[in-house]
C-alpha positions as CSV (number, residue, x, y, z in Angstrom):
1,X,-16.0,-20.0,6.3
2,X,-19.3,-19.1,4.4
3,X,-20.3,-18.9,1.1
4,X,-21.4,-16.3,-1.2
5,X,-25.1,-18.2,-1.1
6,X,-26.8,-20.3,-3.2
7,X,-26.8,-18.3,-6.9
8,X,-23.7,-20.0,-7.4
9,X,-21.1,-17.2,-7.7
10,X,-19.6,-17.3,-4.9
11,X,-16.6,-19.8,-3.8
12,X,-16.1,-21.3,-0.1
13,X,-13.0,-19.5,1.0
14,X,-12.1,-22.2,3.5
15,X,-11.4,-24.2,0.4
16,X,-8.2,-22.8,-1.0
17,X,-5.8,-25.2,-0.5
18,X,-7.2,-28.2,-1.7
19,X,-8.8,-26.1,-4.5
20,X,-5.4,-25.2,-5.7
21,X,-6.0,-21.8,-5.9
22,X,-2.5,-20.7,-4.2
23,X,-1.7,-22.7,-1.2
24,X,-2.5,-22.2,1.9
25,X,-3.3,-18.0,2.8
26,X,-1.0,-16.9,5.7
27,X,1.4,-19.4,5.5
28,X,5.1,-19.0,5.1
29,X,5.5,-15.3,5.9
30,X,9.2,-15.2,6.7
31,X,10.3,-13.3,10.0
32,X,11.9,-11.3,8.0
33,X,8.8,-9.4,6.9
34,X,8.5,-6.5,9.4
35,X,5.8,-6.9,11.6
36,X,3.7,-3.9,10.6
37,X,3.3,-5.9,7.4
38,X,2.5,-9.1,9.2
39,X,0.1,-7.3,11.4
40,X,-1.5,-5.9,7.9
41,X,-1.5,-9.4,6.4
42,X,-3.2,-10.5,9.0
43,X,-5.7,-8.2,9.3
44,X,-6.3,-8.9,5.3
45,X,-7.0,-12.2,5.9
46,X,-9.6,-11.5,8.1
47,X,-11.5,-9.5,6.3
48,X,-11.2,-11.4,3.5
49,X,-12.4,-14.2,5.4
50,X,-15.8,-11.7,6.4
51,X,-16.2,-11.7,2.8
52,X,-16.4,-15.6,2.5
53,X,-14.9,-14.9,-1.1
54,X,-12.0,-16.9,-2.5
55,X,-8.6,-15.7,-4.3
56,X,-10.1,-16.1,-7.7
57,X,-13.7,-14.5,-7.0
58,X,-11.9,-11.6,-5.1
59,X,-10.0,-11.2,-8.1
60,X,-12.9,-11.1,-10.0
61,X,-14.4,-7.8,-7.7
62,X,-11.2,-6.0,-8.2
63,X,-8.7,-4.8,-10.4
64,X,-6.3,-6.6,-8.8
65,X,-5.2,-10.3,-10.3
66,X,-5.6,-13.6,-8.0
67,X,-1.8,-14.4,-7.7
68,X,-1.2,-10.5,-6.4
69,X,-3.9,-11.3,-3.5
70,X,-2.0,-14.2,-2.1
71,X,1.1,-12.3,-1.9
72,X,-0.5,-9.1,-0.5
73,X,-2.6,-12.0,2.2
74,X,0.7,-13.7,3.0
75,X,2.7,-10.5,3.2
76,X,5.0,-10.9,0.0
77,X,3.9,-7.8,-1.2
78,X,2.7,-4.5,0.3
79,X,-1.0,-4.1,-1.1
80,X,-1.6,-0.8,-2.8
81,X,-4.0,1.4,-0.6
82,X,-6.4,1.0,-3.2
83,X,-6.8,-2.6,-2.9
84,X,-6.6,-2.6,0.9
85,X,-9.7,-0.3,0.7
86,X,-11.7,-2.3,-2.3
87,X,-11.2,-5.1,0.0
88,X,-13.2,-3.5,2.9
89,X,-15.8,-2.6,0.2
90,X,-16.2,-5.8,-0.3
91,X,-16.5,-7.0,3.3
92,X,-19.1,-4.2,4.5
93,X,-16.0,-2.3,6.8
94,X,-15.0,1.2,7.1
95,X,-11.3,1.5,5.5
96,X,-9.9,4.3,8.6
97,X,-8.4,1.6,10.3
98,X,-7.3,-0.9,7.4
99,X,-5.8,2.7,5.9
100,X,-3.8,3.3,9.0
101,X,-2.5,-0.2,9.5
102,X,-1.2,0.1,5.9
103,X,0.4,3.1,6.5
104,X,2.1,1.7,9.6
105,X,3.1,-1.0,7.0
106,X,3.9,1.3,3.9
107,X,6.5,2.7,6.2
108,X,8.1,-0.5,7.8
109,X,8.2,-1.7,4.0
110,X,10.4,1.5,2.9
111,X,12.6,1.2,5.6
112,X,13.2,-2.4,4.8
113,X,14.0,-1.5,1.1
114,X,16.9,0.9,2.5
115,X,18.3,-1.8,4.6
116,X,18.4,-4.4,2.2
117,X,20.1,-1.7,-0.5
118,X,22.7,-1.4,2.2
119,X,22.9,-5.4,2.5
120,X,22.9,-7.1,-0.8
121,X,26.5,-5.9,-1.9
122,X,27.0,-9.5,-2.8
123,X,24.0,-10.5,-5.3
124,X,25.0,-9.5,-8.5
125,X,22.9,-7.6,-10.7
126,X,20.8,-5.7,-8.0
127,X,21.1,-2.1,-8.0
128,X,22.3,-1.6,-4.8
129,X,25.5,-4.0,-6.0
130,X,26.5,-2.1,-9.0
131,X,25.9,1.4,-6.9
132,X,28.6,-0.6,-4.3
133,X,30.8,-1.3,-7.1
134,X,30.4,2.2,-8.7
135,X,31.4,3.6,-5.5
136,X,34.4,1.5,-4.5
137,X,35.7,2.3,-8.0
138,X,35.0,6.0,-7.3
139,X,36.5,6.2,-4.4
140,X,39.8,4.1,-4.7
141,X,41.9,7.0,-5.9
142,X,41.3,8.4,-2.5
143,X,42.8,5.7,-0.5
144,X,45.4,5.0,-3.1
145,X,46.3,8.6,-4.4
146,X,48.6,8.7,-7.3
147,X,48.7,12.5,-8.6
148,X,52.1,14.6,-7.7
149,X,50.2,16.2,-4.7
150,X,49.8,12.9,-3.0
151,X,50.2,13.1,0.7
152,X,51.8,9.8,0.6
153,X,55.0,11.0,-1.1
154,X,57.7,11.7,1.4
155,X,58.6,15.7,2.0
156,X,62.4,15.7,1.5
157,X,64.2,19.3,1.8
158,X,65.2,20.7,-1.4
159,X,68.3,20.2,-2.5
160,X,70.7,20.7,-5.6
161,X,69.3,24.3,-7.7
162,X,66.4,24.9,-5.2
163,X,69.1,25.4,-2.5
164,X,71.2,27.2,-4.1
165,X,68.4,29.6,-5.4
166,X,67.4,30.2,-1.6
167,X,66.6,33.7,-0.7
168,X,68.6,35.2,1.9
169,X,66.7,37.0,5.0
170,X,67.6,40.0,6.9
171,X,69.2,37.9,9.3
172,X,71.3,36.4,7.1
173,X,69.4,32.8,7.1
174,X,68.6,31.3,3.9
175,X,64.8,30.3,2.8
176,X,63.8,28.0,0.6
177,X,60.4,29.4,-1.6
178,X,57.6,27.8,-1.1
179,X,56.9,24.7,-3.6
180,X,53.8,24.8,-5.1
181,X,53.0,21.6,-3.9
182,X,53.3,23.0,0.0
183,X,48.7,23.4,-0.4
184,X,48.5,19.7,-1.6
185,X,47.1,18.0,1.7
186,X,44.7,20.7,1.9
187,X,43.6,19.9,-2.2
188,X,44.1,16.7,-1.1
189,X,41.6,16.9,1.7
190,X,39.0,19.3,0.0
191,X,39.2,16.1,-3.1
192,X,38.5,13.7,-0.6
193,X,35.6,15.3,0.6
194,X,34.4,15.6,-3.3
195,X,34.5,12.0,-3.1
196,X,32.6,11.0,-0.3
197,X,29.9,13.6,-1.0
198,X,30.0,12.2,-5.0
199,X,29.7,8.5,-3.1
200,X,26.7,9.9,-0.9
201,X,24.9,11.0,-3.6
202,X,25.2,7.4,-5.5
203,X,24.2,5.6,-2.1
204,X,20.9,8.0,-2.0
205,X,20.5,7.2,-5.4
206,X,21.0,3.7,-5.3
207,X,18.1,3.6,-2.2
208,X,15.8,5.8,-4.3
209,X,16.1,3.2,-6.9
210,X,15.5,0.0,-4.9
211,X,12.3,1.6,-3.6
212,X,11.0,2.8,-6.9
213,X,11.7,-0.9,-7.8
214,X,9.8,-2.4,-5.2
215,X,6.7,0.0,-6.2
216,X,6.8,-0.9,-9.4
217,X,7.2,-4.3,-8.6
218,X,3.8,-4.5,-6.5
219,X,2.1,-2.3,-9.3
220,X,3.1,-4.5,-12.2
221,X,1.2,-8.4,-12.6
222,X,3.1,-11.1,-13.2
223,X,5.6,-13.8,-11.1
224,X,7.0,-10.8,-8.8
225,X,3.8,-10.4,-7.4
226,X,1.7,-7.6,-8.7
227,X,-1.6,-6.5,-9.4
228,X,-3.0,-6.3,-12.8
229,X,-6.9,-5.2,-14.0
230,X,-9.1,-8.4,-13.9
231,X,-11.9,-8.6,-16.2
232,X,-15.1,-7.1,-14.9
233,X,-16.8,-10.0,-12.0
234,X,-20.6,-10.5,-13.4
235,X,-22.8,-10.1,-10.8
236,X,-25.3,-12.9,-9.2
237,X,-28.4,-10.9,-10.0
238,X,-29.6,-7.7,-12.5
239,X,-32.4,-5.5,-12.4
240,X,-35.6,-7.3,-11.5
241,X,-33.8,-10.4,-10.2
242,X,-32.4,-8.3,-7.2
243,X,-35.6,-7.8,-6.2
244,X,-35.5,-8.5,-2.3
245,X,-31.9,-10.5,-2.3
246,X,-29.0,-9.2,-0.4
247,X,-26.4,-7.0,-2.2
248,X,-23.4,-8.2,-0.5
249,X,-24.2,-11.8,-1.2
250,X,-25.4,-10.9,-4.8
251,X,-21.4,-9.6,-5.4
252,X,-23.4,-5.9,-5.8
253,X,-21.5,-3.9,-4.0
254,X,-17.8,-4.5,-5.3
255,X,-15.0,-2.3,-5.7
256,X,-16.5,0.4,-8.8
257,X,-19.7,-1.3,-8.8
258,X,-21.9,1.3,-7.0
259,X,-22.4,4.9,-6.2
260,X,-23.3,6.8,-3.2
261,X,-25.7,9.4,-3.9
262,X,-26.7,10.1,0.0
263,X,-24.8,9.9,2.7
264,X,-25.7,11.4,6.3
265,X,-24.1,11.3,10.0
266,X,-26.4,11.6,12.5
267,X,-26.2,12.3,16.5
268,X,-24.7,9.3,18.4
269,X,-22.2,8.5,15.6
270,X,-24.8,6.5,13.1
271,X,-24.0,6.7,9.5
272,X,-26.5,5.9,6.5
273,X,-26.6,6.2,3.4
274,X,-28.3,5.3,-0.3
275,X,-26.3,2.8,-2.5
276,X,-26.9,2.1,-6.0
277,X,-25.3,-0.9,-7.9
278,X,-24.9,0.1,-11.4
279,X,-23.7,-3.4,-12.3
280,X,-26.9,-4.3,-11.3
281,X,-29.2,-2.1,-11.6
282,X,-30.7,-1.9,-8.0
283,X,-31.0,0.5,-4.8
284,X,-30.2,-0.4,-1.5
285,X,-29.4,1.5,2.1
286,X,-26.6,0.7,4.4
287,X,-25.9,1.7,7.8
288,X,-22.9,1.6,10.3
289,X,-22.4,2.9,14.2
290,X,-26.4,1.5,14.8
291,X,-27.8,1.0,18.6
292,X,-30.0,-1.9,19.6
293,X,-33.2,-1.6,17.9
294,X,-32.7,1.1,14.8
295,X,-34.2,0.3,11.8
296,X,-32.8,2.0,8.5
297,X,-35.5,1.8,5.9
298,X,-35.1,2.7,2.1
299,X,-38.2,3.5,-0.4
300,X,-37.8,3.5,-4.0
301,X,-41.0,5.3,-5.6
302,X,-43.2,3.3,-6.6
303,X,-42.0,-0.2,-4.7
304,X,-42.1,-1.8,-1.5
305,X,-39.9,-0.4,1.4
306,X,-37.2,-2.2,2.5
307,X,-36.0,-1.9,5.7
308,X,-33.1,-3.4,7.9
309,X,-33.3,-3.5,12.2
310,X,-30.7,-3.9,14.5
311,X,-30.9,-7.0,16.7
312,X,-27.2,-8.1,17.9
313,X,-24.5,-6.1,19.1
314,X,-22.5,-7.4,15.8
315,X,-25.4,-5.0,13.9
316,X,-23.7,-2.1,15.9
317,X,-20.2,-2.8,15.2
318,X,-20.4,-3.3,11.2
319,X,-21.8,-1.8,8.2
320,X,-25.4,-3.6,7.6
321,X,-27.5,-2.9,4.5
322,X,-30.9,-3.6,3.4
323,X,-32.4,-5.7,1.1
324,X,-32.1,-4.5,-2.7
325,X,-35.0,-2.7,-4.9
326,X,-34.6,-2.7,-8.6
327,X,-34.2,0.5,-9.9
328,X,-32.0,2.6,-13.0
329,X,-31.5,5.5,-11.0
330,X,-31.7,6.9,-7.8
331,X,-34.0,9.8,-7.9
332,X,-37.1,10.4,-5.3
333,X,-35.3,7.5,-3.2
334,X,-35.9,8.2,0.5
335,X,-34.0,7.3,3.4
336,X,-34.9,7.4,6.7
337,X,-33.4,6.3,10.4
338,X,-36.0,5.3,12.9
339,X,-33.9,5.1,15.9
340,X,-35.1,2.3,19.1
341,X,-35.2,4.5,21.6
342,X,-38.5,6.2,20.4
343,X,-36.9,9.5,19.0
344,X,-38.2,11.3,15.8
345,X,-37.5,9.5,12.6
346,X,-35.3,10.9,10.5
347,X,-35.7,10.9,6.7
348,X,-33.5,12.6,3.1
349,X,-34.4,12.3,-0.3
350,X,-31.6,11.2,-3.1
């Protein structure tokens, strides 16, 4: 693992353990976490790793508290999207793929809720036990019915004053009226269907319930594993201290520390734009989706250029940035793209 440099904010990641800052990241993931959110974990904990920052500073860069990072790295908790993406802010990587493996997740994690609502009949005081209670009460009567129209009572001809009240037909055959009670089993079935759509209804609700639990659950800090607003990280450098140093290092670019006031796509899939760190009051370019030998170089008026080439196929895969310029705002900043392969440079003005 590396460190956040030598300013003496940032903490060696590959130190968690023994620094007690919540055991040992990726262990213990049950296999009873579906594997979308192990995948997602996983990924996490690489990125995290790209950021060389520990539980404790990440939760210093994000609103999110330090215990609710080691359950969204060891796949306690499903991370919100919000801090999926904060995270690849912090490590420099386009979110599109960390966004769809959380969706992948998002939906393995729902489907778990409903199963486990349909499971835990046993553990008392869950809702999806009292929902099973509420509906076994609810639909007792229907196995056991006790009204007068109950199917279960035997039909026995009528006897006594009934038969001797019998109409006579035509043919000289006696009838006996019909009872009321000759439509019960078809009460009695239309009731039973009442029921089971009432006990429906209480199952769906029951789900709905367990999965707005879980939700709030990963929303809310605390021991069932949550994310709560950390207090604001200081940065390793402000204003004329930035001068020159690297903003990822510095802890510049964190989740709502910075604003994007250009942004361009250019042919062959390169991206640039102009950042600027309002926690630390500097300016900065970054680039993504570089070829061997582009150089992305950012002027503030008035300072020295700064200017970042790309010299390793790792500075074509991942976001890269320049070094930082001091500066309140961003007007007159100019950014331009000189690619290697001798084409026109390309410049835009903040």
């Amino acid at each position: 693992m590396t460190s956040l440099g030598g300013n003496g904010h940032g903490t060696e990641a590959g130190t968690e353990a023994e620094a007690g800052d919540g055991g040992k990241v990726g262990a213990g993931v049950g296999p009873e976490v579906p594997a979308a959110c192990r995948v997602l974990a996983a990924a996490l904990r690489e990125v995290r790793e790209r950021t060389g920052l520990s539980l404790t500073a990440l939760a210093g860069r994000t609103p999110y508290s330090r215990s609710s990072w080691e359950r969204f790295l060891n796949a306690k908790s499903l991370p919100p999207l919000d801090a999926v993406r904060a995270l690849c802010e912090l490590a420099g990587d386009p979110p599109a793929t960390m966004t769809a493996r959380w969706e992948l997740a998002e939906a393995a994690w729902r489907g778990r809720a409903r199963t486990g609502a349909g499971t835990v009949r046993e553990a008392p005081g869950t809702p999806a036990a009292a929902a099973s209670r509420e509906t076994s009460a609810r639909t007792e009567p229907e196995v056991h019915p006790s009204s007068p129209s109950s199917t279960n009572k035997p039909s026995v001809p009528p006897t006594g004053k009934t038969s001797a009240s019998a109409s006579a037909s035509p043919t000289g055959r006696a009838y006996a009226p019909i009872s009321p009670t000759a439509k019960a089993p078809a009460s009695a079935s239309r009731a039973r269907r009442a029921w089971v759509a009432a006990a429906a209804c209480v199952a769906a609700l029951a789900v709905l319930a367990s999965v707005v639990a879980l939700v709030t659950v990963v929303r809310r800090d605390g021991d069932a594993g949550t994310a709560a607003p950390s207090p604001q990280y200081a940065p390793g450098c402000t204003g004329r201290s930035c001068e020159g140093k690297d903003p990822k290092k510095m802890g510049c670019g964190g989740y709502g520390m910075t604003t994007t006031p250009l942004r361009r796509t250019l042919p062959g899939g390169r991206r640039i734009e102009v950042r600027h760190g309002t926690a630390c009051g500097a300016v900065w370019a970054r680039a993504m989706g570089l070829r061997l030998g582009d150089e992305v170089r950012v002027t503030v008026p008035g300072s020295t250029p700064k200017l970042f080439r790309a010299k390793t196929p790792a500075d074509t895969r991942d976001y890269r940035a320049t070094p930082m310029t001091p500066a309140r705002t961003t007007k007159g900043v100019r950014l331009c793209l000189l690619p290697g392969d001798s084409q026109p440079a390309q410049c835009f003005t903040a």
